[in-house]
N, C-alpha and C positions, 0 to 999 in steps of 0.2 A: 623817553621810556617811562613816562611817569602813570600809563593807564594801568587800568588795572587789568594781567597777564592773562590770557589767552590760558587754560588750563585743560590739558590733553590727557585724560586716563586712559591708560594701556587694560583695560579690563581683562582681556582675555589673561595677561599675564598674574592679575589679581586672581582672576577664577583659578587659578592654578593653585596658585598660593595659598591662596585661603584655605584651600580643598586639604592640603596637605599638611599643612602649620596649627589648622584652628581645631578643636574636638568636634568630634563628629557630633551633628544637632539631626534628630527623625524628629517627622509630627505623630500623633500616637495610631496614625494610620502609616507610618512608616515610610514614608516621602522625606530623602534628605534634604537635609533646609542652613545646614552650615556653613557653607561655603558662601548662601545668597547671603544669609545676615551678614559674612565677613566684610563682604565686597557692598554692601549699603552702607555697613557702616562706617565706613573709608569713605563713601560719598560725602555721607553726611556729613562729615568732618569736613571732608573740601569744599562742602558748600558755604561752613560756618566761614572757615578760614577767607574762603575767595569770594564776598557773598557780591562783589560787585561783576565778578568774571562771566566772559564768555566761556562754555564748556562745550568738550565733547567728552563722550565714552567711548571707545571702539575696542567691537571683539572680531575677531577671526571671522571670516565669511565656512561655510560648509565648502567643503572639495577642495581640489587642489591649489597650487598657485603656480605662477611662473619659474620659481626656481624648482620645483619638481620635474621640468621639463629640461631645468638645464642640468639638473643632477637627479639619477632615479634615484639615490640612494639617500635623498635631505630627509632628515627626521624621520631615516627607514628605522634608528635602534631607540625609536622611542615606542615604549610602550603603548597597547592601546587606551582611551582615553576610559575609564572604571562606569560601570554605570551609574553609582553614584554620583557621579558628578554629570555625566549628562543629562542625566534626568534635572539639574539645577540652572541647566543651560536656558531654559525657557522660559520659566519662573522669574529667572535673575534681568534677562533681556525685558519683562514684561514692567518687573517692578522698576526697572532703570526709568523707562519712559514714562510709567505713571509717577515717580516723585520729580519728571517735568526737566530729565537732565536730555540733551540730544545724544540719540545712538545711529553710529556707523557702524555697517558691513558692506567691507566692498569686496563681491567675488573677482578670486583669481591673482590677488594679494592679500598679503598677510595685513595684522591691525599696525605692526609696526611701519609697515609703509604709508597707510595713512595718517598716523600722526607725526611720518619725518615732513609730510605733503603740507600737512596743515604750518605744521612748527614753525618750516623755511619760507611758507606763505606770509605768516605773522611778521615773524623774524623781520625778511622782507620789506616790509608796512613797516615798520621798526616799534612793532609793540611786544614786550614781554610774553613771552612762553615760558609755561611750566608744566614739565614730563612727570606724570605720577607713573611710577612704574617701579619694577623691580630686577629690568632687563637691560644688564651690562652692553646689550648690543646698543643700546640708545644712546650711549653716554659719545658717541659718533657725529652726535646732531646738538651739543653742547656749544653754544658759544657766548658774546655780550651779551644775547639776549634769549639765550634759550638755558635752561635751568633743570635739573631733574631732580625730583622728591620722593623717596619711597616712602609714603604714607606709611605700613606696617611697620619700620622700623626708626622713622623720624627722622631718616638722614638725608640730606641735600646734596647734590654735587654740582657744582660750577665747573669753568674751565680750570680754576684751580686745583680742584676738587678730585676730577678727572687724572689731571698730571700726577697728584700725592697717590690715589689708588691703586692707577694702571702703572705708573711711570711712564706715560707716553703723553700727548697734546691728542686734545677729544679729536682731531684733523689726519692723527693716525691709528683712532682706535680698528677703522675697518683692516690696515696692514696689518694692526696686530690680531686679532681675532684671523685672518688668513694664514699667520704663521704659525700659531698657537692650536688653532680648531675650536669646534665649539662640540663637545661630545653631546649636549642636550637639544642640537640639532642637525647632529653629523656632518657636521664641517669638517674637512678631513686636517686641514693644514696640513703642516710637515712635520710628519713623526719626528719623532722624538727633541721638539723645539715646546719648551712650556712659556711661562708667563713672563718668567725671570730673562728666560733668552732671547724673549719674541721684543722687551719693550730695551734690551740691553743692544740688540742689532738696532734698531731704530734709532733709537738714541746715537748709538756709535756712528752711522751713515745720514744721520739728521735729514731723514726723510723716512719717504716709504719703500713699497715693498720694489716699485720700479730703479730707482735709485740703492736700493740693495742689490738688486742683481747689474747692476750698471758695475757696481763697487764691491763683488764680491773677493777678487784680490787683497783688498785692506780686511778682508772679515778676520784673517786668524791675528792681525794685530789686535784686536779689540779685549777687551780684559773680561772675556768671558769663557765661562768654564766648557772645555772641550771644543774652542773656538778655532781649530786646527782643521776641526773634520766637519765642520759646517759647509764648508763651499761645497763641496760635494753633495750633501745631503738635499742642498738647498738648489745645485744644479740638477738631479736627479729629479726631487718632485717640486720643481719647477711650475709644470703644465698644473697640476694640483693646485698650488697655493694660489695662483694668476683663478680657478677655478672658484677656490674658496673665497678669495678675495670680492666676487662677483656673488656669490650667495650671502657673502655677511655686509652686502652694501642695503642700506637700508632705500630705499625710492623716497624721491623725492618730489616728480613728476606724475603720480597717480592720478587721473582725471576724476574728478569726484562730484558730483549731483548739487553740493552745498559749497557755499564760500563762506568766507570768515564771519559775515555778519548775520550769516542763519544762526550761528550757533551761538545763542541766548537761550538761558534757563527760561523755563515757561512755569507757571502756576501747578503745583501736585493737582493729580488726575483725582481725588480724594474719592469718586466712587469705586476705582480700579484698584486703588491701594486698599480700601476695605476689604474687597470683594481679595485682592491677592492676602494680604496680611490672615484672613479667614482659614485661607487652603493651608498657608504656612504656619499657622497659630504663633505668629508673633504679636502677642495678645498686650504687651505695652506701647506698641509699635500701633493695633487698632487702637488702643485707645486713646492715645496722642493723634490719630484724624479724626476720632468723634468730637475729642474737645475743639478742633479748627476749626470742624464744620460745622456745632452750634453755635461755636463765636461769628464765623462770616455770614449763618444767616440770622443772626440775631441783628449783628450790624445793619444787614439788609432794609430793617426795620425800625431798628428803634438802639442806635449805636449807644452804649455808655461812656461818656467821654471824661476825663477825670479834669474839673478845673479846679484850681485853685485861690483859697480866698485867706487873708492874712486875718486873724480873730487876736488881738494882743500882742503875744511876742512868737504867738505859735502859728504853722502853715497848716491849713488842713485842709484836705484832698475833698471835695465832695461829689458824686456821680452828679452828672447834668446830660441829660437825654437831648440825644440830637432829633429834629425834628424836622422831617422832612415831608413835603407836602408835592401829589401829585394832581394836578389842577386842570380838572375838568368839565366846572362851567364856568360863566360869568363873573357870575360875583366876585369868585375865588379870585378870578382872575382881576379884577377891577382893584380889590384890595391889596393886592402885590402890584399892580402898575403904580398904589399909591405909596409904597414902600418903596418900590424902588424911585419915585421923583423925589419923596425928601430922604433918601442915602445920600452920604456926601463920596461913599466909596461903593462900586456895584462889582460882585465879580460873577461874570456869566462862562457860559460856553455852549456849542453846539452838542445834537448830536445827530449822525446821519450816517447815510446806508453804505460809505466807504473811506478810505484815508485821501484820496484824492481828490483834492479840492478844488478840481475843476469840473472833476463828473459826477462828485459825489451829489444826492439830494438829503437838504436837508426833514428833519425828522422829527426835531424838537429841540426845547432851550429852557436850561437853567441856570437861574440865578441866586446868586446870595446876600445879603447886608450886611449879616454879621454872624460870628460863629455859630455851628449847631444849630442852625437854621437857613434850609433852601426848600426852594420852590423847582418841580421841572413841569413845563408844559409840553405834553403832546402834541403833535399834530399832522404824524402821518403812518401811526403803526396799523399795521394793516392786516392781523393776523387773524384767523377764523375767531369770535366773540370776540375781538376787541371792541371795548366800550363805545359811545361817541365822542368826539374828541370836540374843540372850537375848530372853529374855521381857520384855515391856516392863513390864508390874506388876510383875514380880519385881525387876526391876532401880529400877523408882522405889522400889518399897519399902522397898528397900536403900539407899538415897540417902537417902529421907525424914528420917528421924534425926539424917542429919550437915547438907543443906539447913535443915532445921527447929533446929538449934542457934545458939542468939544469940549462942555463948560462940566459936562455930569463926568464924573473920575469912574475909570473900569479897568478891572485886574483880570487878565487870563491867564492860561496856562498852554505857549505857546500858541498864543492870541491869533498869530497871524493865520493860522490856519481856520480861524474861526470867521475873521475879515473875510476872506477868498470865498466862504462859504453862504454868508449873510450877502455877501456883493451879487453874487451868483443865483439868488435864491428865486429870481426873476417871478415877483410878485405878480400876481395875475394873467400869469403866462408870457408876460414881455420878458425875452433874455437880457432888456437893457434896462429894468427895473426892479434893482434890489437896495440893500439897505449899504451904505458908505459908513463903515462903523469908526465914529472919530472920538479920543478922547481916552484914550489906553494910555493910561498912566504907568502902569506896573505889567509885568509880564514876570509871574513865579518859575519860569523856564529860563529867563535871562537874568531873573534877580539871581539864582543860584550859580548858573554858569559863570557871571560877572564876580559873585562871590569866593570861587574858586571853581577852575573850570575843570581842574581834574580829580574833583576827592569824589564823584559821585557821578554816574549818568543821572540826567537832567527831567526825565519823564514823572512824571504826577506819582506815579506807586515809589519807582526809589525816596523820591522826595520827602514824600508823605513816612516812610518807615526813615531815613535819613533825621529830618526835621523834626516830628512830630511824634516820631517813635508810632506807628500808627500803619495798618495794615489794610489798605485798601479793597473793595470789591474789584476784583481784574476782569476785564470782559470777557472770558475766557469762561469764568465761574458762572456766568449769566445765557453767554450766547456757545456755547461750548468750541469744540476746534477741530481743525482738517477739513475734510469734504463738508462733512453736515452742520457745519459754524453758520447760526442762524443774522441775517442782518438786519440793524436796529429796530428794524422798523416790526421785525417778526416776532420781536419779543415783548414777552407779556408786559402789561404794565406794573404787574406788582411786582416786578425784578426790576422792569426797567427804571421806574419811577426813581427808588431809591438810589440804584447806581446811579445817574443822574444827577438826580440834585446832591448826592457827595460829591461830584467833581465839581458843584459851583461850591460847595461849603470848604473842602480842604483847600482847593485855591486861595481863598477868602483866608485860611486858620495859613497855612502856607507864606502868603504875604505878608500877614505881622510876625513870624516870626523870621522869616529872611530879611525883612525892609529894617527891622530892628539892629540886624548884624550889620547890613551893611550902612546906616546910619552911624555908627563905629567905628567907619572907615571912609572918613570925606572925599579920598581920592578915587575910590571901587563905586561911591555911590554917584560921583559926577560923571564916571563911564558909561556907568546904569542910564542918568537920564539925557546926557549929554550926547554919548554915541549911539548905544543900544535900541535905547524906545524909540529916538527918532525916526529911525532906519526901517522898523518894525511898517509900517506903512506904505513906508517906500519901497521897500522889498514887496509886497504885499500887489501894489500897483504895477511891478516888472513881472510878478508871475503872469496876474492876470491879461497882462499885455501882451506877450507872451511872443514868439519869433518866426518871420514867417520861412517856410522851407520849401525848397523847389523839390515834389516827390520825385518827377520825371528825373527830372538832373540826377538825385542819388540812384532812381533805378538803373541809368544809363551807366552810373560809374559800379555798380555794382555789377551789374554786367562785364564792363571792362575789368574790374578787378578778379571776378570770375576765372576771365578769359587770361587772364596775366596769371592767375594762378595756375591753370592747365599749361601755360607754357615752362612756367618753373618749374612746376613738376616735372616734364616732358626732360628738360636740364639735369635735375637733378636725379634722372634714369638714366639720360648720356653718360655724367659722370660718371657714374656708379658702376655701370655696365649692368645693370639690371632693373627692376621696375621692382619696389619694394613701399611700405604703407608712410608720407612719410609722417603721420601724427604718430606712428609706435616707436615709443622711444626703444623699445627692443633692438625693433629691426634697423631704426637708425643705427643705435650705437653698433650693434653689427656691421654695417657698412663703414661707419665712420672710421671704428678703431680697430675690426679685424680684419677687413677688405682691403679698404684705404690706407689702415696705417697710420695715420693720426693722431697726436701725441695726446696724450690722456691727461686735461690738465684739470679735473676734476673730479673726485667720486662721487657717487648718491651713498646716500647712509647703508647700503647693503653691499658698498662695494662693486657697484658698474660704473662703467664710464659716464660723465652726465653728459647728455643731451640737451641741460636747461639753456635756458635761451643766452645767459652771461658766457658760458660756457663757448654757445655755439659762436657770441659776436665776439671774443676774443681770439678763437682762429681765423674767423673772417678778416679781421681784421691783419694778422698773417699770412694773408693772401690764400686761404685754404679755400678752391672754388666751391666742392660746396657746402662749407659752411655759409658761404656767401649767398649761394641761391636758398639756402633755405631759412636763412633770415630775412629774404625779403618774404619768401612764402607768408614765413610767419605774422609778419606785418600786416601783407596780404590780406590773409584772413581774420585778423583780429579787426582792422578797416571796416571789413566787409559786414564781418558779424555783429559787432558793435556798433557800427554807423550806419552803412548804406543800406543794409536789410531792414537794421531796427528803427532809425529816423522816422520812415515816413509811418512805419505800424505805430508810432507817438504822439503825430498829429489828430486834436482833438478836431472831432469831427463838426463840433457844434463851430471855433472860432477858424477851424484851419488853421492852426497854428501847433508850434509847439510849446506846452508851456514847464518847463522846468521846476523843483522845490528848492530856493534855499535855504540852506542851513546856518543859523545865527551861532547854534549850541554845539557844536561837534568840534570842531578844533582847538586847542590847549591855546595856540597862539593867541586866537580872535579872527580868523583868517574864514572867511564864506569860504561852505564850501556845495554843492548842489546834485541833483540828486533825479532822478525816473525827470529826463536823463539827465548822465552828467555831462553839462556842458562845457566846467572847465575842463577836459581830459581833452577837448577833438586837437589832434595833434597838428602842430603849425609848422615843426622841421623836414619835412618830406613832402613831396611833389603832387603824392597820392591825399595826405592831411590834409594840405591847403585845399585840394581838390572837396573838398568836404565842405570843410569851411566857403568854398562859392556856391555852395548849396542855400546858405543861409542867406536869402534875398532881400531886397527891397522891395515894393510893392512899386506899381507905376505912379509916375512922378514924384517919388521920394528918393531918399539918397541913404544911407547906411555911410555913419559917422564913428569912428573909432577914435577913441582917447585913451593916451598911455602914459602912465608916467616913466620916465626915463631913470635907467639904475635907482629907483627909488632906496634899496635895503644899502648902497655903496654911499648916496648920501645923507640915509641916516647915521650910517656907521661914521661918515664923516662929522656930524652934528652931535653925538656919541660920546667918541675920541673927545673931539674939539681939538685934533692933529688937523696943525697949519699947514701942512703939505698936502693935505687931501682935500681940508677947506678949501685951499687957493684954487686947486684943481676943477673945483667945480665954481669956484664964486666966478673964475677966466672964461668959464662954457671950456675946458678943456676936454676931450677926450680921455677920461680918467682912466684907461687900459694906458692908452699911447705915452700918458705922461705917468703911466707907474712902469711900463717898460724901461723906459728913457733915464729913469731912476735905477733900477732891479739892473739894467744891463749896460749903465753907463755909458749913453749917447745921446745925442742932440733928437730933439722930438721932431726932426722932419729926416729924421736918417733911422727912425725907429722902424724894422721890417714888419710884415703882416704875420709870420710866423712868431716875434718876439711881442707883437701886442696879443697873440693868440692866449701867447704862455703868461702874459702880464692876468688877462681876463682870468685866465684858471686861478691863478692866486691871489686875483681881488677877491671874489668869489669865492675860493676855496676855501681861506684861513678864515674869515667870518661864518663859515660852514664847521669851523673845526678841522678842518683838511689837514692832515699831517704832512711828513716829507718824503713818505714810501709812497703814499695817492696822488701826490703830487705828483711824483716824477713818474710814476707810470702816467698820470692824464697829459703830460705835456712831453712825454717821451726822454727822461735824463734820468741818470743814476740818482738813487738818495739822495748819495752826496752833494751831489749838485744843486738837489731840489732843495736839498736842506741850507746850501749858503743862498737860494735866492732867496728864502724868506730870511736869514738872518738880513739880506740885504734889504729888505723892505720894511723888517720892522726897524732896522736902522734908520732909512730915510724918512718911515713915518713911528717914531717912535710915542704917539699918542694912541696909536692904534693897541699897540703891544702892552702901555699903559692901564688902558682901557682892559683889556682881556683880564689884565691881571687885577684890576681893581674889580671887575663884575665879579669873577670867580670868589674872590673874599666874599664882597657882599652876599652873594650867594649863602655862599657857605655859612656865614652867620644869621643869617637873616632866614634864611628856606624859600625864598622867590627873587624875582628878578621885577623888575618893573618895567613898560613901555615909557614911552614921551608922557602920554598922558594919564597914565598913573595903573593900567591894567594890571594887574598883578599873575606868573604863571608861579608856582609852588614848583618845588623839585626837592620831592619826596627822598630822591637819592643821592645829594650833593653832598650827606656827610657818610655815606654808606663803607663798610671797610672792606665791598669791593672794589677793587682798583678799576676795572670795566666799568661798572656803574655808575661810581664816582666820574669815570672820566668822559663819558654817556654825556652826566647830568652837568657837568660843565660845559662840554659843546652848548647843549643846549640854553645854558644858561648866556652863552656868548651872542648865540644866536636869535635866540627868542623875543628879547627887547628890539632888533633890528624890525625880524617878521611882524611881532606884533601891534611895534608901529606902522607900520608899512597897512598893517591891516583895518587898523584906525583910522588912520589918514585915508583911504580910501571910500571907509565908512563916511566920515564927516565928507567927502566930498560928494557923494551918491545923496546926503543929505542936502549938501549947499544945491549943487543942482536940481534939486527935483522943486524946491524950493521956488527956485527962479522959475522953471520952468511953467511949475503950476502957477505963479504971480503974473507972469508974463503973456499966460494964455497962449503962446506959440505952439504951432502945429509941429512937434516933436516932442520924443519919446526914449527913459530907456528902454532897449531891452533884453539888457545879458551884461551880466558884471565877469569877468575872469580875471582871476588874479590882483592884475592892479591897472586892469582897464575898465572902460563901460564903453560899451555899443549902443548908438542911438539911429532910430528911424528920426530921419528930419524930411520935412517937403523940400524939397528942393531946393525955391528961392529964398529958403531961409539957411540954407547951408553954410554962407560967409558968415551969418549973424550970428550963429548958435553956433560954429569954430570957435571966434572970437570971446566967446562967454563961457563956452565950456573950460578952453584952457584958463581961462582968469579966474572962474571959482573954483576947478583943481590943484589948479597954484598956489591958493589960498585957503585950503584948507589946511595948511600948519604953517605957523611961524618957525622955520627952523634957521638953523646960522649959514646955512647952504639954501642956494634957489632951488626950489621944485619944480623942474621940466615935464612940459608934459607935450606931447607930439601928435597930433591931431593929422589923421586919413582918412578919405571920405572916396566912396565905392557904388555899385550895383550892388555889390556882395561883399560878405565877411572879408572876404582873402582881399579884394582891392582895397579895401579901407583901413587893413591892417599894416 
């Protein structure tokens, strides 16, 4: 939980607020304008506070919603909403968007439903959520990782937070707002039960409202005032509260247009906020975007950059103008080829007509040598009076030579995308003749990430304002956005020119001031050059390799899974005895829990029964038939939609193939992870997943070679430790489940059953997870109790392991990271936090994270070792698809024993640990047989 939190404004509830709390503001045309500054200026704040966060805003959608229909009476005694404040309704949605925050309305739920959607989405993914809000109903969807802040008044509430306010746990605020009511929006609950009675039964029956009526017998024991004449009261409006209960559930299943990674603050709309700030005469408000907007296009041209130079004992600041040159004939061009051959460091970059580096065309390329001086040449902008530009072959071919030298040093900004793109460039119209860019010394994307991978996203603008303190041209500000976002090639040259040649100059200013930090840290800087750059190429050469996919085969099984889903369905009408939708969670949970019967082992934040998918495979797993059929559905279609439809619409047309993006900078651990598509995701435990995966073919006379390493993270943990019992385990080729059963359950290791090595695997596995002894014994099926003396009996038997945990957590704690094998460093911002959750969040983690992100190292170096051989050996084989902690290779055929036999020897070898590295070598037509 160390990113930084996902931040959800409940706006409509601010609009509320503001409107009524703040003095009334008119413009001297008498348009009220109070309530918008209220609620911007709460933004603002959260933007200072969260400047690295994903946002949303969400207000109320117009008309009704769902619980209007289940109750006509919801928010019948609220007042109608003043004109005053409608009139700010539109104004305030306009200026949300132009200072560049994301805004949702989704009709036919309320805004609370969409941010319990997003929250438990996050949650989820296990990144930090935080509710700016000022609505008790939210404090529902509080938990480790969800947080709520009322900006107007400064105050926060946790799950502790929660329990000290209401007297209840945030898991029964929905029972209590049921028995309580909610008069501001006519929630009836039950007369005459207030706050004090509602969190004093709960408390007393230590549950909720099901469990109250289960035990209403015990209610007049309870030590609450008039707790005699409760039963009654409580059997009489009964149907009510069960009613209320279901209007104060907040949704948590709301289908919504965006996912979590749309919502990224974007660049202020700076014409739209003039143009808005004008109508509203918030005239300090214009004036703070004229000054932006003469700084960014001043920048555009001629940036003032402050360097520094020591005169005696004193620093003094002096302006030094950056110079940027757009290079449009010869000459120009002849005397930058001569700069860049005697540079001893070059940092370049692309630029071109998309992010896709396999379809995109390139556009142009600049370079830099040294600070506050770059160069960008054109060479394909194509908009009505664009100048003339050089010849674009003539000009790559010119490049080629000094690109293509290993010996000349060159610094990008996540490089590899610029490799894929020079490789591709298919000079003189051959697709199989571009530039092989070798000699990437530095990468200002991985220098940071390696530097710490969680204080900052990793992209050029963070960086540049992170590092340099320094506020970038965004493309956004050049080529504008939505439908009419023009592409590189359409924009003028005297925007383009300079944006440009700044992204080769901040890379350039970027690199000496990262390479400096991390030269201050010998062990961060030999990851840099040791794991990181190498890899950088190699990765670079699996994109473009890329995998080849059988269309026919997925359109066949898409079909079949089609047809598999009309039969589920058809099932899930049997059941039911009626034919109802089944993606509404409405009309689900209608059949589920009011037809059916069904125990209700979850609520959504508004108080209905969940339908989420945890929900649904824990009664299936109860033998509930259908919950059962409709979790295959689910699968079903998730199959469907994500793989068998979208696979073959991925295959690029030019290689036939598919070619994936990895990602070096995105995980905390170090751990690849990949992207349009993801390929680590295609699921391998079901019938239908593998069915996928034999999609992914071999070509004729080639064969599809799989290598894995075996429990990789169970024997680094054993290397770790340095516990002799887990050592020996692995040094014998033992069976490390079978022989921690045989230990955990005291018996000989060939009398150990297939159920007790099940339960062994969950707690080898588990407790390096952090697994407690309530997870436990629900995953292996035993009381706490139980679960709880298996792992005292394992950290007894391997008492190094338990050693270990407890020695990382210190170090943790003192230190604020954890370290891998080879010296990666993660931070955990929260290890000394004086939340108990947090704190104990950031110790899992810290347990865990030196395992993963060796595991993720170790990986790396071998994707290294091999590609290495591979290319020295000239052998007809290939990666092409890393997951997890395997690689997939195309080999010919008669080379399959050879390249077996090599693979596993420099996988094996890519760490010295105190335990052997297994690695398990399958070889296929297809994915699924080679796996």
């Amino acid at each position: 939980m160390s990113q930084a939190p996902l931040v959800l404004v409940d706006g409509s509830s601010y609009l509320y607020r503001a409107f009524h709390a703040l003095p009334p503001l008119t413009t001297s045309k008498g348009l009220p304008t109070g309530a918008v500054k209220g609620v911007l200026n709460m933004l603002k704040s959260l933007r200072k506070q969260y400047p690295d966060s994903p946002f949303a805003v969400v207000f109320d959608a117009k008309g009704g919603t769902f619980r209007d229909d289940m109750y006509a009476q919801y928010k019948a005694n609220r007042p109608s909403m003043p004109d005053d404040m409608r009139l700010q309704i539109e104004p305030l949605h306009q200026s949300v968007i132009a200072l560049g925050f994301p805004l949702l309305c989704v009709e036919g739920v309320e805004a609370d439903d969409v941010i319990g959607t997003l929250a438990r989405s996050s949650a989820a993914a296990d990144r930090p959520v935080v509710i700016s809000t000022g609505d008790k109903d939210m404090a529902q969807l509080v938990d480790g990782h969800i947080t709520l802040v009322n900006t107007m008044t400064g105050s926060a509430l946790d799950v502790e937070g929660v329990k000290e306010k209401f007297g209840v746990a945030p898991e029964q605020i929905i029972d209590y707002l049921a028995l309580m009511g909610d008069s501001s929006d006519n929630i009836p609950g039950v007369p005459g039960i207030g706050p004090k009675t509602a969190s004093g039964l709960l408390v007393g029956v230590n549950g909720g409202l099901k469990e109250l009526y289960e035990q209403l017998d015990m209610v007049p024991t309870l030590p609450i005032r008039g707790a005699k004449n409760l039963p009654a009261k409580l059997e009489e409006h009964k149907e009510m509260a069960f009613l209320s209960y279901q209007l104060a559930t907040i949704k948590i299943d709301v289908p919504l247009d965006v996912g979590l990674d749309d919502l990224h603050l974007i660049e202020p709309d700076r014409d739209k906020l003039l143009e808005l700030y004008t109508l509203l005469e918030f005239k300090s408000w214009y004036d703070e975007v004229q000054r932006d907007a003469k700084r960014v296009e001043l920048k555009a041209s001629t940036e003032v950059i402050p360097a520094v130079a020591a005169v005696a004992d004193a620093v003094v600041i002096a302006p030094v103008e950056a110079v940027y040159t757009t290079i449009l004939d010869q000459a120009t061009f002849d005397a930058w080829l001569r700069k860049l051959d005697a540079a001893t460091l070059i940092a370049f970059d692309t630029e071109t007509t998309g992010v896709d580096a396999h379809q995109a065309q390139l556009v142009g390329v600049s370079f830099a040598v040294q600070p506050h001086e770059a160069a960008y040449v054109p060479l394909t902008h194509s908009y009505i009076g664009a100048p003339q530009q050089l010849d674009r072959d003539t000009v790559l071919l010119a490049l080629k030579p000094l690109l293509e030298d290993p010996n000349k040093l060159k610094v990008g900004q996540h490089a590899k995308f610029d490799m894929n793109i020079l490789a591709n460039c298919a000079i003189g119209g051959d697709p199989a003749h571009g530039i092989t860019v070798r000699g990437i010394a530095f990468d200002t994307m991985l220098e940071s990430y390696v530097l710490n991978s969680t204080a900052t996203r990793h992209d050029m603008d963070s960086l540049a304002k992170k590092y340099l303190d320094y506020d970038t041209v965004s493309f956004q500000d050049i080529a504008g956005k939505g439908a009419k976002q023009l592409t590189f090639d359409q924009i003028a040259l005297e925007q383009a020119g300079p944006y440009a040649a700044e992204d080769a100059d901040i890379t350039l200013r970027l690199h000496q001031a990262l390479h400096a930090q991390l030269a201050a840290i010998p062990s961060l800087a030999d990851v840099l050059t040791d794991i990181e750059m190498p890899l950088v190429p190699v990765l670079a050469r699996i994109e473009r390799q890329g995998a080849l996919v059988d269309a026919d085969l997925l359109g066949v099984q898409s079909i079949e899974l089609g047809n598999k889903m009309v039969e589920l369905e058809r099932q899930a009408y049997e059941i039911a005895g009626e034919a109802f939708n089944l993606g509404s969670p409405k009309q689900l949970g209608a059949i589920l829990y009011e037809k059916l019967g069904l125990p209700v082992l979850k609520k959504t934040g508004k108080g209905q029964a969940s339908t989420a998918e945890e929900v649904l495979a824990k009664l299936a797993e109860d033998d509930y038939p259908l919950p059962k059929v409709l979790m295959q559905y689910r699968s079903m279609s998730k199959l469907k939609s994500t793989y068998t439809d979208r696979l073959p619409q991925q295959i690029n047309p030019r290689t036939g193939r598919i070619h994936t993006s990895y990602q070096q900078a995105v995980a905390a651990t170090g751990r690849l992870s990949s992207s349009d598509p993801n390929l680590q995701n295609i699921p391998v435990r079901t019938a239908e997943g593998r069915r996928i995966r034999q999609a992914f073919v071999a070509p004729k006379g080639y064969k599809l070679l799989a290598a894995d390493y075996s429990q990789i993270e169970l024997r680094i943990m054993a290397h770790l430790s340095k516990d002799e019992g887990l050592m020996n385990a692995f040094r014998h080729n033992l069976d490390v489940h079978t022989a921690t059963a045989a230990e955990v359950f005291k018996v000989e290791l060939d009398a150990v059953t297939s159920d007790q090595r099940r339960s062994a695997k969950a707690i080898n596995f588990g407790l390096i997870y952090g697994m407690g002894a309530q997870k436990l014994g629900k995953d292996i099926g035993v009381d706490t109790k139980t679960a709880k003396a298996y792992i005292d009996v394992y950290f007894a038997r391997y008492p190094g392991v338990r050693e270990y945990m407890e020695r990382t957590r210190a170090q943790a704690a003192d230190q604020g990271y954890v370290e891998t094998f080879f010296g990666r460093r993660l931070y955990l911002p929260d290890i000394n936090s004086n939340k108990p959750q947090e704190r104990a969040a950031a110790e899992r983690t810290a347990i865990n994270a030196p395992m993963q992100g060796t595991a993720a190292d170790i990986i790396k170096k071998a994707m290294v070792r091999v590609d290495n051989w591979l290319t020295d050996s000239g052998l007809d084989a290939k990666v092409i698809l890393q997951v997890h902690d395997e690689l997939v290779l195309e080999v010919r055929e008669d080379l399959v024993p050879q390249v077996s036999e090599k693979i596993r020897e420099h996988m094996s070898a890519a760490a010295q640990l105190d335990v052997p590295l297994l690695v398990e070598v399958g070889v296929g037509d297809n994915w699924d047989e080679a796996h």
